[in-house]
C-alpha positions in Angstrom: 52.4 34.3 53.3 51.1 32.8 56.3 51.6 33.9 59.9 54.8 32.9 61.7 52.8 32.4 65.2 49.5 32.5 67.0 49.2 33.0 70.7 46.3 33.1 72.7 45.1 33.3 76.0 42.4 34.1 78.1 42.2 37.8 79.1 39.7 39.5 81.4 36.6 37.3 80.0 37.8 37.6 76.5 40.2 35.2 73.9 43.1 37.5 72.9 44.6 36.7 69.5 48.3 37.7 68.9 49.7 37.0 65.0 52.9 37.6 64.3 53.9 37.9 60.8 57.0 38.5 58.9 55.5 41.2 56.9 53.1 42.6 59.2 53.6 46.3 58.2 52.5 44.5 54.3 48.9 43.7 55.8 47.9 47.4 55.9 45.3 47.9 53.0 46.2 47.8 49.5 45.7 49.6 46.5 43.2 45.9 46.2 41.7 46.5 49.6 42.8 45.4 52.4 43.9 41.6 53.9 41.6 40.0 56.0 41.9 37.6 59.1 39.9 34.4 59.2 40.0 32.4 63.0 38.5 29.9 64.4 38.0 28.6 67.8 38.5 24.9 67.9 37.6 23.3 71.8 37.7 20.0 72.9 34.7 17.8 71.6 32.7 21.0 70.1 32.3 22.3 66.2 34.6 24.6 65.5 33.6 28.4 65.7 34.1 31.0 62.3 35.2 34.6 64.4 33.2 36.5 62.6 33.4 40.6 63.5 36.6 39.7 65.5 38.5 43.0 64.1 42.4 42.3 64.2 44.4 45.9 64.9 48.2 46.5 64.1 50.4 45.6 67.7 53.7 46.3 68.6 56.0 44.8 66.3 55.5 42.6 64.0 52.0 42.1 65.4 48.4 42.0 65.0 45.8 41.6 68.2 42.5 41.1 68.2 40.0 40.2 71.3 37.1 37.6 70.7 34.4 37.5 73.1 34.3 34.7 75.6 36.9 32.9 77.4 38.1 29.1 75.3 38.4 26.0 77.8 41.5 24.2 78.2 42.6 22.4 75.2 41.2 25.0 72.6 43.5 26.2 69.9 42.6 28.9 67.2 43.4 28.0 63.7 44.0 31.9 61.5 44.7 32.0 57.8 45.5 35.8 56.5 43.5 36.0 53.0 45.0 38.8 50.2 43.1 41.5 48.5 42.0 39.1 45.7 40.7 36.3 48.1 44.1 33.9 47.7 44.3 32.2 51.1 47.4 31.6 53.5 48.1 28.1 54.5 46.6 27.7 58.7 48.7 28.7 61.2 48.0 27.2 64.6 47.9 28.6 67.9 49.1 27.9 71.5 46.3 25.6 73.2 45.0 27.1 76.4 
């Protein structure tokens, strides 16, 4: 299932990522392996950016956080989809724009 939300925002020169999902506690790792995370930083008139080594951690809820590297201008977005243990994606969920 895909996320219910994304927020971002610009943190102490980083991009914080916060997913909520209605199964969160159901993305722990499976007997399969575990689900993965896929973001990407869309901006204003650049390519968007694959997150690659962005490692999401369970938050408080039904949450998942993660920090990328580098503040986003105004008008970016991140677009997640949660893949499964055998590699099915989720449809995109889109974030907050900064």
């Amino acid at each position: 299932a895909p996320p219910s939300n994304v927020q971002i925002a610009n943190v102490a020169g980083n991009l914080a990522i916060t997913v909520t999902h209605p199964a969160a506690d159901s993305l722990v790792g499976t007997a399969l392996g575990p689900h993965r995370f896929e973001a990407w930083r869309c901006e204003p008139d650049v390519r968007p950016v694959r997150l690659d080594g962005v490692v999401f951690t369970r938050g408080a809820g039904a949450t998942w956080v993660a920090n990328a590297p580098g503040v986003s201008n105004a008008g970016a977005y991140v677009s997640l989809r949660i893949i499964d243990p055998v590699g099915r994606r989720s449809d995109a969920c889109v974030s907050n724009q900064i």
